[in-house]
DRENDO-1510 file (C-alpha; in Angstrom, 1 decimal, always signed):
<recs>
REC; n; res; u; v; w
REC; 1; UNK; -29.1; -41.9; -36.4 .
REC; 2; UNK; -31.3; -42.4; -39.2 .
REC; 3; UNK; -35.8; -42.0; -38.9 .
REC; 4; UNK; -36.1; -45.7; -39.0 .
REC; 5; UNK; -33.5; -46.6; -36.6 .
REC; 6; UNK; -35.1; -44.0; -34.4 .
REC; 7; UNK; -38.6; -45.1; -34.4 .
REC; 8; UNK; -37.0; -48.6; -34.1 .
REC; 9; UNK; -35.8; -48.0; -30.6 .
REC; 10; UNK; -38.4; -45.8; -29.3 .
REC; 11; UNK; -41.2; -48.8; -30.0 .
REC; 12; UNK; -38.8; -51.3; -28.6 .
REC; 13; UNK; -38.7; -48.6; -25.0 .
REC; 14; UNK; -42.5; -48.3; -25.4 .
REC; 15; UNK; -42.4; -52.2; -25.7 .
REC; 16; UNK; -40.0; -52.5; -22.9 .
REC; 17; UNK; -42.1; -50.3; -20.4 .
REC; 18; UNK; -45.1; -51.9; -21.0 .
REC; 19; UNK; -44.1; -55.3; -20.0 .
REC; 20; UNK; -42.7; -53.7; -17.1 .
REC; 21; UNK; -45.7; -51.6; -15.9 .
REC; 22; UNK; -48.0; -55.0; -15.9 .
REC; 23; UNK; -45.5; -56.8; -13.9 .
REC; 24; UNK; -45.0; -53.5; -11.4 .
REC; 25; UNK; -47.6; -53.4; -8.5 .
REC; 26; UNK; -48.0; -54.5; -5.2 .
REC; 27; UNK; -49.4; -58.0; -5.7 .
REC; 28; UNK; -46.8; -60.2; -4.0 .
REC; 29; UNK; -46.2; -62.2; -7.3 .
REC; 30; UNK; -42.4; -62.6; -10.1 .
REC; 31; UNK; -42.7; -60.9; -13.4 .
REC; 32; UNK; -43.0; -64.4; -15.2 .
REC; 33; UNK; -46.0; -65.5; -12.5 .
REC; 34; UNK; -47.8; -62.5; -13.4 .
REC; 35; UNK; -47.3; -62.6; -17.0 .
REC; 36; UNK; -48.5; -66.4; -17.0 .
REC; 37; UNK; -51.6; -65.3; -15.1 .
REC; 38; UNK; -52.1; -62.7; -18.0 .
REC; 39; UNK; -51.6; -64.5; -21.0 .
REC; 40; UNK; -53.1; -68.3; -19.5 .
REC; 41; UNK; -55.3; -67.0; -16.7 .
REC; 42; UNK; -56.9; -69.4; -14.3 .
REC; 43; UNK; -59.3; -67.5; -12.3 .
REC; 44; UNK; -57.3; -66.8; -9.4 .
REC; 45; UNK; -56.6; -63.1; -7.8 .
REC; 46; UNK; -53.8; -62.5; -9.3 .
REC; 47; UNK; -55.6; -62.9; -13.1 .
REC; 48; UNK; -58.1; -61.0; -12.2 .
REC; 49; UNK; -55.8; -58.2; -11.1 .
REC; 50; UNK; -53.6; -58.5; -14.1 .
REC; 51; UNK; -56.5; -58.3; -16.8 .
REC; 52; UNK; -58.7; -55.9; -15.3 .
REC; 53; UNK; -56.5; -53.4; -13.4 .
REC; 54; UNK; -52.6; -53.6; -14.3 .
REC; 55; UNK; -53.4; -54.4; -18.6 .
REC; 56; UNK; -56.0; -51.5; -18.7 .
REC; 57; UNK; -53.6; -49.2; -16.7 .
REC; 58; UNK; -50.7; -50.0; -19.2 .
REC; 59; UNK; -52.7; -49.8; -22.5 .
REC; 60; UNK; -53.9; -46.3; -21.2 .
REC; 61; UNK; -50.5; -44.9; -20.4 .
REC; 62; UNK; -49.8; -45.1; -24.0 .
REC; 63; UNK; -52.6; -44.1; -25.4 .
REC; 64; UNK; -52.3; -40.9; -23.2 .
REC; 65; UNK; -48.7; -40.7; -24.1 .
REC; 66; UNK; -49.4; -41.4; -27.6 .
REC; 67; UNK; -52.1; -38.3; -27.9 .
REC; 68; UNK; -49.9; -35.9; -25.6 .
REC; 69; UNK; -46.6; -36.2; -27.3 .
REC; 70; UNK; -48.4; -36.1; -30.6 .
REC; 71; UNK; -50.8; -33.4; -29.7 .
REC; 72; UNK; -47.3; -31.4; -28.5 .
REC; 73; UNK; -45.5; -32.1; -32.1 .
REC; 74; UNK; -48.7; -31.1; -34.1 .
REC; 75; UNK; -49.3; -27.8; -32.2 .
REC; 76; UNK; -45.4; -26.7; -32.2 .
REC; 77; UNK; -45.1; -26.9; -36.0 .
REC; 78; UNK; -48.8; -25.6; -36.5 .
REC; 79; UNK; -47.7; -22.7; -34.6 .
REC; 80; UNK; -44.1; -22.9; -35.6 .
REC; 81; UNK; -43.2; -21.9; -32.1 .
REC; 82; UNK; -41.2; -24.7; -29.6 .
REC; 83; UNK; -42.8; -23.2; -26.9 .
REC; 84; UNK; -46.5; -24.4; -27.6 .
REC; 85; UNK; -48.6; -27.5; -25.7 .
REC; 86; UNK; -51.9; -29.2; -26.7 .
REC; 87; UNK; -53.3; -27.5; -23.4 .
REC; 88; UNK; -52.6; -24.1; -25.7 .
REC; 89; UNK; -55.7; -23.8; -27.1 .
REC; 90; UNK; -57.5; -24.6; -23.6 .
REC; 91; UNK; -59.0; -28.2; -24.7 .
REC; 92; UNK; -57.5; -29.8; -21.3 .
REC; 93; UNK; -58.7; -26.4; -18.9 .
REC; 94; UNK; -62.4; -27.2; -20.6 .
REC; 95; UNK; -62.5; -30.9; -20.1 .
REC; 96; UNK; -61.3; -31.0; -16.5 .
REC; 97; UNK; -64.0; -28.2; -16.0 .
REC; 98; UNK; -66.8; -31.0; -17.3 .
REC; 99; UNK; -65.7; -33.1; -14.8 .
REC; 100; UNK; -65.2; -31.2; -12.4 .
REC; 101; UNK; -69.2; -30.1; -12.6 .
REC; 102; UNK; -69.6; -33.5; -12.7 .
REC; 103; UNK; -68.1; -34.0; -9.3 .
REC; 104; UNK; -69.5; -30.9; -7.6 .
REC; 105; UNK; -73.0; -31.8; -9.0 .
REC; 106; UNK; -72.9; -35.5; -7.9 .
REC; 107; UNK; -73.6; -36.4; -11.6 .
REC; 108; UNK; -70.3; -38.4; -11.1 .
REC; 109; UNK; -71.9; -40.8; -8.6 .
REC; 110; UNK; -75.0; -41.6; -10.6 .
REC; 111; UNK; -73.2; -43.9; -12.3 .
REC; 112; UNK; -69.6; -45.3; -13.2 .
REC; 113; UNK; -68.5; -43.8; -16.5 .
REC; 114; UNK; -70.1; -40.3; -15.6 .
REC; 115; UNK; -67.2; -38.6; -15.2 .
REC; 116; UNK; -65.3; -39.2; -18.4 .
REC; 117; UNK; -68.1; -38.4; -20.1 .
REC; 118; UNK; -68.6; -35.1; -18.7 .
REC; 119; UNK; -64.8; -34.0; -19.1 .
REC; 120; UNK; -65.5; -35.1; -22.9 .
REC; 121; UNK; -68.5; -32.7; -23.3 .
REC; 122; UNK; -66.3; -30.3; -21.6 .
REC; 123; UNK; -63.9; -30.6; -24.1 .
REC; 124; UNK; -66.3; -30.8; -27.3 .
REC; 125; UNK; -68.2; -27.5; -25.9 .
REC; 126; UNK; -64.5; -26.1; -25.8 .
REC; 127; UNK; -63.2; -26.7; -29.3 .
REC; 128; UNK; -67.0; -25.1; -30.6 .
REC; 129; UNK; -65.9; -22.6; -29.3 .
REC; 130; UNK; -62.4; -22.4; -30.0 .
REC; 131; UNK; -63.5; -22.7; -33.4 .
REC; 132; UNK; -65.9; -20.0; -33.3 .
REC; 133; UNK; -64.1; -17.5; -31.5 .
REC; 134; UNK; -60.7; -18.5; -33.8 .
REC; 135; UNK; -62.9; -19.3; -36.7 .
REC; 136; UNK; -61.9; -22.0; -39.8 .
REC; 137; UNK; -60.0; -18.8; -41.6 .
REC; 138; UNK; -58.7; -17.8; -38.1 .
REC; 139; UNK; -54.5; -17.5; -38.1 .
REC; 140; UNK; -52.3; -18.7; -35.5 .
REC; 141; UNK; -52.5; -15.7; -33.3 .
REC; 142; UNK; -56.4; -15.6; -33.2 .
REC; 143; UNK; -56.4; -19.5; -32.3 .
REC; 144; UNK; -53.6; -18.6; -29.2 .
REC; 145; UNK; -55.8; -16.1; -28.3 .
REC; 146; UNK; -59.0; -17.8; -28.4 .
REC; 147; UNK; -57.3; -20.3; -26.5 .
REC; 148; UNK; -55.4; -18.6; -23.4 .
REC; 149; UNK; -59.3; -17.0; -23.4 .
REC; 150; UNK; -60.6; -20.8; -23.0 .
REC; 151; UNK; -57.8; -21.7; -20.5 .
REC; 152; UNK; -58.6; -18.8; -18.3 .
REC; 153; UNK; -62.1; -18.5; -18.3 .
REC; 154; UNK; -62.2; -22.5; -18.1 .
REC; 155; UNK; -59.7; -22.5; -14.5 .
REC; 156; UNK; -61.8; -19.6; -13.4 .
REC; 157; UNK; -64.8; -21.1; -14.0 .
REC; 158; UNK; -62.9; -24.4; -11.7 .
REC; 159; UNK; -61.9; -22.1; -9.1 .
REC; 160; UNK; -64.6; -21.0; -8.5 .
REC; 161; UNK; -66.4; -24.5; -7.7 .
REC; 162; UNK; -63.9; -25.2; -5.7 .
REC; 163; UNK; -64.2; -21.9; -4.0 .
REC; 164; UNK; -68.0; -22.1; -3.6 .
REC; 165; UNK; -68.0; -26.2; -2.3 .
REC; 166; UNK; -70.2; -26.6; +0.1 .
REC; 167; UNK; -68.7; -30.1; +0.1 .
REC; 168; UNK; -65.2; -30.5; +1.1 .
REC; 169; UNK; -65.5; -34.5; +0.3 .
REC; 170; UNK; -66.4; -33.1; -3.5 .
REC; 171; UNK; -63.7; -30.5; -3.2 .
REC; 172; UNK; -61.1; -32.7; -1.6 .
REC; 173; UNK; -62.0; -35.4; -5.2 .
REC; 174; UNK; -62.2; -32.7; -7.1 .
REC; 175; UNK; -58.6; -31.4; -6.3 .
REC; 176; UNK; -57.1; -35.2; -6.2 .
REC; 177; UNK; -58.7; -35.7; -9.9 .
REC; 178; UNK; -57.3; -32.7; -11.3 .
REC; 179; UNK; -53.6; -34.0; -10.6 .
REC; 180; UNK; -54.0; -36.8; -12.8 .
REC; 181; UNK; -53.8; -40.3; -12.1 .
REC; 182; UNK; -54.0; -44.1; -14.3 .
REC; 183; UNK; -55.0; -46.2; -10.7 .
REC; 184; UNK; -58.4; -47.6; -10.6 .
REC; 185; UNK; -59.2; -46.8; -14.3 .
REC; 186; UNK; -60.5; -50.3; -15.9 .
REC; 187; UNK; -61.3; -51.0; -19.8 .
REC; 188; UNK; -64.0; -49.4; -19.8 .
REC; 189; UNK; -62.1; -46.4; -19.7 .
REC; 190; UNK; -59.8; -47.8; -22.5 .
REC; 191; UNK; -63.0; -48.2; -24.8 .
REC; 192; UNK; -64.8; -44.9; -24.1 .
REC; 193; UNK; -61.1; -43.3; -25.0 .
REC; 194; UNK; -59.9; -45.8; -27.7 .
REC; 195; UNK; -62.4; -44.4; -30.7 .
REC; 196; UNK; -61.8; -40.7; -29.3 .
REC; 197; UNK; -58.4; -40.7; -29.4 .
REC; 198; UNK; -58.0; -42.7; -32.7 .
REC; 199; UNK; -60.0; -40.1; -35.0 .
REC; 200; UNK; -57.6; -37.6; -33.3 .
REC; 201; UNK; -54.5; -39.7; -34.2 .
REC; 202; UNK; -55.8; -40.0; -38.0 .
REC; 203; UNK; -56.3; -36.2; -37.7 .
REC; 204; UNK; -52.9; -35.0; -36.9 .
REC; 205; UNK; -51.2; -37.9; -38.6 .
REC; 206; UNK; -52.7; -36.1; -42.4 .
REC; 207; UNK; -50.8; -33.1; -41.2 .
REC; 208; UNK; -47.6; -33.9; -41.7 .
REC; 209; UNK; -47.1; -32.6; -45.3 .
REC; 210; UNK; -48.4; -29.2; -44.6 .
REC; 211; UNK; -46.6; -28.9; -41.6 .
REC; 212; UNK; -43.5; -29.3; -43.3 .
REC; 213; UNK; -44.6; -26.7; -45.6 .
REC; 214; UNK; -45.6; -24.4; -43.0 .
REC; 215; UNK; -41.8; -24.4; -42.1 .
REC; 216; UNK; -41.0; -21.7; -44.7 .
REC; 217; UNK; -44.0; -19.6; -43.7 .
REC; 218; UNK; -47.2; -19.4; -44.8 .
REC; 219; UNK; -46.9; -17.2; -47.9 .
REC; 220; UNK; -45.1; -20.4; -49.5 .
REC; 221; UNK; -46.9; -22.9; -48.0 .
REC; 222; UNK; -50.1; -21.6; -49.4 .
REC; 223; UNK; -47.9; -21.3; -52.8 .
REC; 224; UNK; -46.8; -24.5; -52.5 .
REC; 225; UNK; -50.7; -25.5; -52.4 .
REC; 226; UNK; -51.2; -26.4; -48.7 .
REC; 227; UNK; -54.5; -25.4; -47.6 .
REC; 228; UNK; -54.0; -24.1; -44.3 .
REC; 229; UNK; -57.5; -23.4; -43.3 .
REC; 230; UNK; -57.8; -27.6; -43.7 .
REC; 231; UNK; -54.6; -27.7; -42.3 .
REC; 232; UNK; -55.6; -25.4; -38.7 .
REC; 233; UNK; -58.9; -27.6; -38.9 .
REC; 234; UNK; -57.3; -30.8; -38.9 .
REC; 235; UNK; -54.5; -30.0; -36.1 .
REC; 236; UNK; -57.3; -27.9; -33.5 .
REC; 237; UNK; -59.8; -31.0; -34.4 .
REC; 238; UNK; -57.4; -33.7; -33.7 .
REC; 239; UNK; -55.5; -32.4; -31.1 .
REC; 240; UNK; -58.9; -31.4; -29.3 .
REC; 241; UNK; -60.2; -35.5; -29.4 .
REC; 242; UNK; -56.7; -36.4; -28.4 .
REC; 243; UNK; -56.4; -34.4; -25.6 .
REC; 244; UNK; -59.8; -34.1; -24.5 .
REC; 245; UNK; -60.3; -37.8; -24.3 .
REC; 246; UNK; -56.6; -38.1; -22.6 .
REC; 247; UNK; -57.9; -35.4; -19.9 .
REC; 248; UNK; -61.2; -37.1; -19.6 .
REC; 249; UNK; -59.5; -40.8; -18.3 .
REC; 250; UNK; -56.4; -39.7; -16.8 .
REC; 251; UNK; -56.8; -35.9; -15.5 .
REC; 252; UNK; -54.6; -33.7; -15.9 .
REC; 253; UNK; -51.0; -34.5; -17.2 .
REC; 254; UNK; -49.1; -31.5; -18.6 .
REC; 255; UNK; -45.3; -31.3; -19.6 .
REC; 256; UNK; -45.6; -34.1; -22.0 .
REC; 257; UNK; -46.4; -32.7; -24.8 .
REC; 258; UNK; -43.7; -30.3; -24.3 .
REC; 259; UNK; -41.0; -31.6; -23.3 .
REC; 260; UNK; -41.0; -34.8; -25.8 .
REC; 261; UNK; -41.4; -32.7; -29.3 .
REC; 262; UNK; -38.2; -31.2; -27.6 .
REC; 263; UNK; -36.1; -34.1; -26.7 .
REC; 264; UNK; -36.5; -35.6; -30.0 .
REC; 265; UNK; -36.9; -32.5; -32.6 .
REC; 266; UNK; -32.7; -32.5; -33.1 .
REC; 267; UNK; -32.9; -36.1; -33.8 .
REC; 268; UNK; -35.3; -35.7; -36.5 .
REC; 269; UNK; -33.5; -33.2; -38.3 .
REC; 270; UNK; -36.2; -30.9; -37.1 .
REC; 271; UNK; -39.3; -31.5; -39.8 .
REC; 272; UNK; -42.6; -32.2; -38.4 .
REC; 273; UNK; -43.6; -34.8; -40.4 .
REC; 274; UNK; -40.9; -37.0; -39.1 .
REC; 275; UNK; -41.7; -35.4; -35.4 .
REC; 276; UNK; -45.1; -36.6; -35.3 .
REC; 277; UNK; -44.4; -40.6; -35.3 .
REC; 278; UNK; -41.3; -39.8; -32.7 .
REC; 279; UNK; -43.0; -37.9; -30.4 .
REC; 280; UNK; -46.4; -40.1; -30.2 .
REC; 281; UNK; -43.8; -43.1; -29.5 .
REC; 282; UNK; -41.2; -40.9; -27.2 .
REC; 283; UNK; -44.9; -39.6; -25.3 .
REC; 284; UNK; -46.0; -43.0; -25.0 .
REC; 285; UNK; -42.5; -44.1; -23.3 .
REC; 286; UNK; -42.2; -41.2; -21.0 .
REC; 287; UNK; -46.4; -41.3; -19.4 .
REC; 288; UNK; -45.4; -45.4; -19.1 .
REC; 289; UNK; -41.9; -44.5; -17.2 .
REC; 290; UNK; -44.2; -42.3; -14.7 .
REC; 291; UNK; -46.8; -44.2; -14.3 .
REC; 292; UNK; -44.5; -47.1; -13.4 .
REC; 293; UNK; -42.6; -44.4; -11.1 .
REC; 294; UNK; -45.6; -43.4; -9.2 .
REC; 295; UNK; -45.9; -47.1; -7.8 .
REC; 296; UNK; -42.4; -48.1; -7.2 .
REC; 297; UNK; -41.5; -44.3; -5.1 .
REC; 298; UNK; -43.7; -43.7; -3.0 .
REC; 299; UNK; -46.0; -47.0; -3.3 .
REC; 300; UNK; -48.5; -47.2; -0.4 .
REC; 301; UNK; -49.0; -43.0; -0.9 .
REC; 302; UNK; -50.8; -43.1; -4.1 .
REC; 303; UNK; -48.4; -40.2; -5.8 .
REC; 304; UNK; -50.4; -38.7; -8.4 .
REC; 305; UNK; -49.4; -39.0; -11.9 .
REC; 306; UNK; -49.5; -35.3; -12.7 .
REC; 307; UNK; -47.6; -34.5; -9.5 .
REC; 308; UNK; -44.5; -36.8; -10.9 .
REC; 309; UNK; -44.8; -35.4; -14.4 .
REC; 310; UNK; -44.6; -31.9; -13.4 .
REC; 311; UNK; -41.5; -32.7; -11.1 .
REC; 312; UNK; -39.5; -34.0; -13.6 .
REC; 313; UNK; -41.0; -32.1; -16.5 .
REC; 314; UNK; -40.3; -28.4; -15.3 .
REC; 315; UNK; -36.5; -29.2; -14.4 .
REC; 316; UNK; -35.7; -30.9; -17.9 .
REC; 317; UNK; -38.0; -27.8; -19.5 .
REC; 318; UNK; -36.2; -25.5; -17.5 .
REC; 319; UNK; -32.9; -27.2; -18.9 .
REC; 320; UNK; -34.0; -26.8; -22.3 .
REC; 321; UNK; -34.4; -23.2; -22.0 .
REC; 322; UNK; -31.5; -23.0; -20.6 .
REC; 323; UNK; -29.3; -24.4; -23.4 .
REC; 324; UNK; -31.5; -22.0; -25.9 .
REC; 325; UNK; -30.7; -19.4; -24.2 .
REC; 326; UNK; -26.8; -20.4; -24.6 .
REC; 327; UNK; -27.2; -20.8; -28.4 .
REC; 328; UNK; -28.8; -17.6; -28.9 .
</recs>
């Protein structure tokens, strides 16, 4: 199958999925009813709940997909290692650990958009230090390690909140936000992410030439006149607005950028550049498919999006691994 073909299809599944997550909800109203109160609008309930709850719900799925499944492509060829996630260099551990303060403190009740603004802080103050633990002429094993010393030191840090809650109403949110959910989120969420997540997307889109050249090592990518200090900058930087803005609206939601570079790496003939567009489309697809799951199984349970992910991610990772292991 050739790249355009490829990307062709995928936007036409993203395209599909969308329609189908506005018209999927519990409002006792037909697809074309729904979309006619979307598009023309007359006031009613059912506008109102298309336009402010099931539009901003869908247009975050794939901006969440988008940043995951790129963040997961970018940080697989930076590293040059399948086996790497954006939540690698513990941006996602530090931004659910703002808002998790945020919840414990009551900061998150002082007013509406508290809460994604602390998990963004959480994430900033994590990539400064990232980069000054890793530093700008930091290799690829001082930025794991400065990460997995994020991630652990950033679910401690959660843990022990949790552990020391006086409040088990705070504890009890607390827990529920950390498995990552798209209900009740509105567009204000959309335009506090929106700019975040864009620069990140600019970011790791520039990267696509020197990751390709990182493919032979970086002896002969520097040869070849990639700059990989720029190029480590760019990927940490934009992975870190990305996924930090993604964690900030939506919780945590892991597996995706995993699992998607993987799915679509052999159909891209495996160069990076090419992976980058595929898996921000092929991200965007699967977080949409979820989110649409999580309201037609179990719909009067609110099933956490995180919860679904990780069921179905670990079995199809688990899979992948599996047929590795069979090749090697």
């Amino acid at each position: 199958m050739s790249f355009a073909r490829l990307l062709t299809l995928l936007a036409v599944l993203v395209a599909l999925l969308f329609l189908v997550s506005l018209v999927t909800g519990v409002a006792a109203a037909g697809p074309g009813e729904s979309l006619r109160a979307l598009v023309f609008g007359d006031g009613g309930p059912l506008t109102l709940v298309m336009r402010e709850i099931r539009l901003p719900r869908a247009l975050l799925a794939v901006m969440v997909g988008v940043s995951l499944g790129l963040s997961g492509a970018a940080m697989q060829g930076l590293l040059r290692n399948p086996l790497a996630e954006p939540g690698l260099i513990g941006v996602s551990a530090s931004a659910a650990l703002g808002a998790v303060l945020a919840l414990q403190t009551g900061f998150a009740a002082a007013f509406t958009l508290a809460l994604p603004f602390s998990a963004l802080a959480g994430a900033l103050a994590g990539v400064l230090l990232i980069l000054l633990l890793a530093g700008r002429s930091g290799g690829a094993l001082a930025l794991i390690l400065a990460g997995v010393a994020l991630s652990a030191l950033a679910a401690a840090m959660t843990s022990l909140v949790l552990n020391l809650s006086p409040n088990p109403f705070a504890a009890n949110e607390i827990v529920f936000w950390m498995m990552g959910s798209l209900a009740d989120r509105s567009f204000a969420h959309v335009w506090i992410a929106l700019p975040i997540m864009a620069a990140g997307w600019l970011a790791l889109a520039r990267t696509g030439r020197g990751l390709e050249a990182l493919t032979l090592g970086e002896d002969a990518a520097a040869a070849m006149g990639t700059d990989l200090r720029r190029l480590r900058l760019l990927v940490v930087t934009g992975v870190a607005a990305s996924v930090g803005a993604a964690t900030a609206v939506a919780g945590a939601v892991g597996f995706v950028g995993l699992v998607v570079p993987h799915l679509l790496r052999g159909a891209v003939g495996g160069r990076p550049s090419r992976l980058l567009p595929a898996a921000a489309l092929g991200g965007a697809a699967l977080v949409l498919a979820a989110d649409i799951g999580v309201r037609v199984i179990l719909p009067g349970r609110d099933l956490k999006l995180g919860v679904l992910m990780a069921l179905v991610g670990a079995p199809v990772f688990l899979h992948l691994i599996w047929r590795m292991r069979g090749q090697t």
